[in-house]
N, C-alpha and C positions, 0 to 999 in steps of 0.2 A: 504494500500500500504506500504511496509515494505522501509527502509533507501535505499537500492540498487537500486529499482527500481524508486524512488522518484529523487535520484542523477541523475539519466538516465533521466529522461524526464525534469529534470530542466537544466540540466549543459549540456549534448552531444547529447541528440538530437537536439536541436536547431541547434549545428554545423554537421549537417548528422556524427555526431561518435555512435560507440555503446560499451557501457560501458562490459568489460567482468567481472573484477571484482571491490570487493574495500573492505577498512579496516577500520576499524576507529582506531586513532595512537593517541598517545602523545610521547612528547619530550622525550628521557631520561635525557637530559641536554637542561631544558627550554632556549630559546634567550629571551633576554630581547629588546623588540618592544618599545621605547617610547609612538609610534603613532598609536597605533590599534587603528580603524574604528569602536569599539565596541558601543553598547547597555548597559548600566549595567556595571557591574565590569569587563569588558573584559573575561569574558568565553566564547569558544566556541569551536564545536568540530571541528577535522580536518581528512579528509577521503584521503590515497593514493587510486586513482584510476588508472585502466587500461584499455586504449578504442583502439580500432581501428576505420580508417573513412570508412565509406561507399562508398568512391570515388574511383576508380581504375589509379594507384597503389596507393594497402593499406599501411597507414602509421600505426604505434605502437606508441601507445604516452603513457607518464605516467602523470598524473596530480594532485595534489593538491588543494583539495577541503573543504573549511570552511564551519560552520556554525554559527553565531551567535546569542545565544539567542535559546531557545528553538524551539520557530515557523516562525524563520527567515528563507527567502530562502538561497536555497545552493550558494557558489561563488566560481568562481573559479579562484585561486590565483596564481599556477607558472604551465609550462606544458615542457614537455622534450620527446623529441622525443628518442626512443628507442637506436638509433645511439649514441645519448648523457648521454648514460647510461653504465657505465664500471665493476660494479661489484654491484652485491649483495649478501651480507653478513648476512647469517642465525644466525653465532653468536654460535650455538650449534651443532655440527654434531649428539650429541648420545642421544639427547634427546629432546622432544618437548619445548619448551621456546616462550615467546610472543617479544622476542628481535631481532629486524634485523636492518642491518643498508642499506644503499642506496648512491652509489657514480656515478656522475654526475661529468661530464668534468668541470662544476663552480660549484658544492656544495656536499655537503658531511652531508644528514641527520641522526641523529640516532635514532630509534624509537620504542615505544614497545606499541604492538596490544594490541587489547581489551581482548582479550585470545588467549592462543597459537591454539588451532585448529585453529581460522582465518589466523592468519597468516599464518599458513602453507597451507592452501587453496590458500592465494593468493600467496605466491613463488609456489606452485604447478601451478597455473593456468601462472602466467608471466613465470615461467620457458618453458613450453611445446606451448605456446603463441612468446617465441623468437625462439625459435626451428624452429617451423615452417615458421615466420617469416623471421631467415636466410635461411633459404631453399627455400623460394620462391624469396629473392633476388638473391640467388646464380643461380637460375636457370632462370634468364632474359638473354636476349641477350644484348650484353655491359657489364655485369659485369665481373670483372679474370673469376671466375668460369664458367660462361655460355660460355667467349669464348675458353673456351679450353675443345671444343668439340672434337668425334673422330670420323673418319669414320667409315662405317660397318668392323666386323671383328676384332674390336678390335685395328687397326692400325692407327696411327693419318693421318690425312689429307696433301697431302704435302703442300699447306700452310703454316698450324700449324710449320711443321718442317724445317722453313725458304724457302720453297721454291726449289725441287731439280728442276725444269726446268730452274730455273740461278732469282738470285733475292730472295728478301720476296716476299710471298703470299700474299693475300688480311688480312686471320689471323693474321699474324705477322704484318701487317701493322696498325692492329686494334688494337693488344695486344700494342702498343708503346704509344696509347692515352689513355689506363685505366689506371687510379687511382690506388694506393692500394688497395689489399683487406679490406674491412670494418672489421672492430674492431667487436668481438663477445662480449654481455656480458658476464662476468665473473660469476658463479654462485661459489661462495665457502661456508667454514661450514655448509654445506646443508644436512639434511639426505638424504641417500640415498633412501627411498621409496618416495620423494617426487620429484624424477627425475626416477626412473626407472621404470622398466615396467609395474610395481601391480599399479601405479599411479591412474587410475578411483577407484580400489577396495578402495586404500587409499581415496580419496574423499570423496565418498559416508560416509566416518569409521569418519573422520574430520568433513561433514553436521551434521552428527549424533551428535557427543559433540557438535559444536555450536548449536544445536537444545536441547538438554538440560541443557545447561547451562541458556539458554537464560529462559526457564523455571525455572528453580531452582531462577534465578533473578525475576520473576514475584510472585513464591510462597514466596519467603523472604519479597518481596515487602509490598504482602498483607499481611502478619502476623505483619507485621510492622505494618501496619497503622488500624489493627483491633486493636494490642495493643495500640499504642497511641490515638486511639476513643472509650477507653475504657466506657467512660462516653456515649457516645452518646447510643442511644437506636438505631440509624440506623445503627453505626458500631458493637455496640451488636448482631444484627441481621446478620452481614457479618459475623463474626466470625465463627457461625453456619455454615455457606455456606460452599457444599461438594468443595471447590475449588481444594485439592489438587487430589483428586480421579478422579476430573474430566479432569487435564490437565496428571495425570498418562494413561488415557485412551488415551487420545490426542497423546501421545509420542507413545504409542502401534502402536496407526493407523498408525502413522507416520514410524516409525519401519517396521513395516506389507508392507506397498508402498515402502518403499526403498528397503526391501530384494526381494520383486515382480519385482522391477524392474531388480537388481543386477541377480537375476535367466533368466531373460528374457533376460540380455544382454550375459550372458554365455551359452544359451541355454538351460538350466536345466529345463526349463517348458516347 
């Protein structure tokens, strides 16, 4: 079971949410905690996640989620509702970077991913995640948007337009009790293929680098530890091992399934 899915059934399903995506981050400019709740020397990782609830109406939530200790369970330490989210900050418009920052009506993180493709997966995915998000709020009834409905033919309602039989309408009497319109997030220094319409092709092009990266870290791994067992007769023996032919073949397959798909979703097959 890989980190994503592990987060999902320890942290949000228990609360009926479902995790869309998540990072693993570190501070740019560490805070200084007197009082972590550590194991050990106080390491541990820390994951921005992005869920929605399964409960009608969907809420957007962003979450923060630790880990302490290598095989400690996930926790989940601060949560902020989409609404309470004002800008995020990609940091580079003209070029990939694992740098973004995240601002919050009380806080203000700054943070750099494990590798720039993740992160841009997850500003891809939260981007088109509040997109949609405002658009299903804007299209409830009670919100501005939803009540300034029109009638057929393109011509407002006489309601809507105060009322010409003498009086407000029922609209106008509505429109007096709504709130503002809701504050959108801000998305800035954002490439733009990570908001425009190539969006899925980009995806799939971003799975691909975190999928060999994440190998290239497992081949360094093991050359590591074949050389420093150099003495041993059983890492003698690993050395030998086709490892890296065989995770090259791994990447192929893996390649092979995602252009299958990429063709199936354009039609081309």
């Amino acid at each position: 079971m890989n980190i994503q899915s592990a987060i999902n059934r320890e942290v949000f399903a228990p609360r009926d949410e479902r995790m869309l995506v998540a990072v693993e981050v570190k501070r740019r400019k560490r805070k200084r905690v007197p009082f972590l709740p550590t194991g050990g020397k106080g390491e541990y990782m820390t994951y921005i996640c992005l869920s929605v609830t399964n409960k009608k109406p969907a809420q957007l939530l962003i979450t923060k989620v630790k880990r302490f200790g290598g095989s400690a369970p996930f926790t989940r330490r601060s949560q902020w509702a989409v609404e309470q989210l004002r800008q995020v900050n990609g940091i580079n418009p003209n070029k990939d970077c694992p740098e973004f920052d995240l601002v919050f009506d009380n806080a203000f993180d700054q943070w750099v991913a494990s590798s720039a493709p993740e992160k841009c997966i997850f500003i891809q995915i939260m981007y088109h995640a509040c997109q949609t998000y405002w658009e299903g709020k804007e299209g409830v009834p009670g919100s501005p948007a939803g009540d300034q409905q029109k009638a057929p033919g393109g011509q407002s309602s006489p309601g809507a337009q105060g009322g010409q039989m003498g009086g407000p309408g029922p609209q106008a009497r509505r429109k007096s009790t709504v709130g503002p319109r809701p504050r959108h997030t801000e998305f800035v220094n954002c490439q733009s293929k990570l908001t425009g319409d190539a969006c899925k092709m980009n995806l799939v092009v971003y799975r691909c680098k975190v999928f060999f990266n994440r190998m290239k870290k497992v081949i360094v791994s093991n050359q590591s530890r074949s050389q420093a067992g150099a003495g041993s007769e059983a890492f003698k023996l690993e050395a030998y091992l086709p490892v890296e032919p065989l995770l090259e073949s791994l990447a192929l397959i893996y390649l092979f399934i995602l252009c299958n798909n990429i063709y199936t979703h354009l039609g081309l097959s």
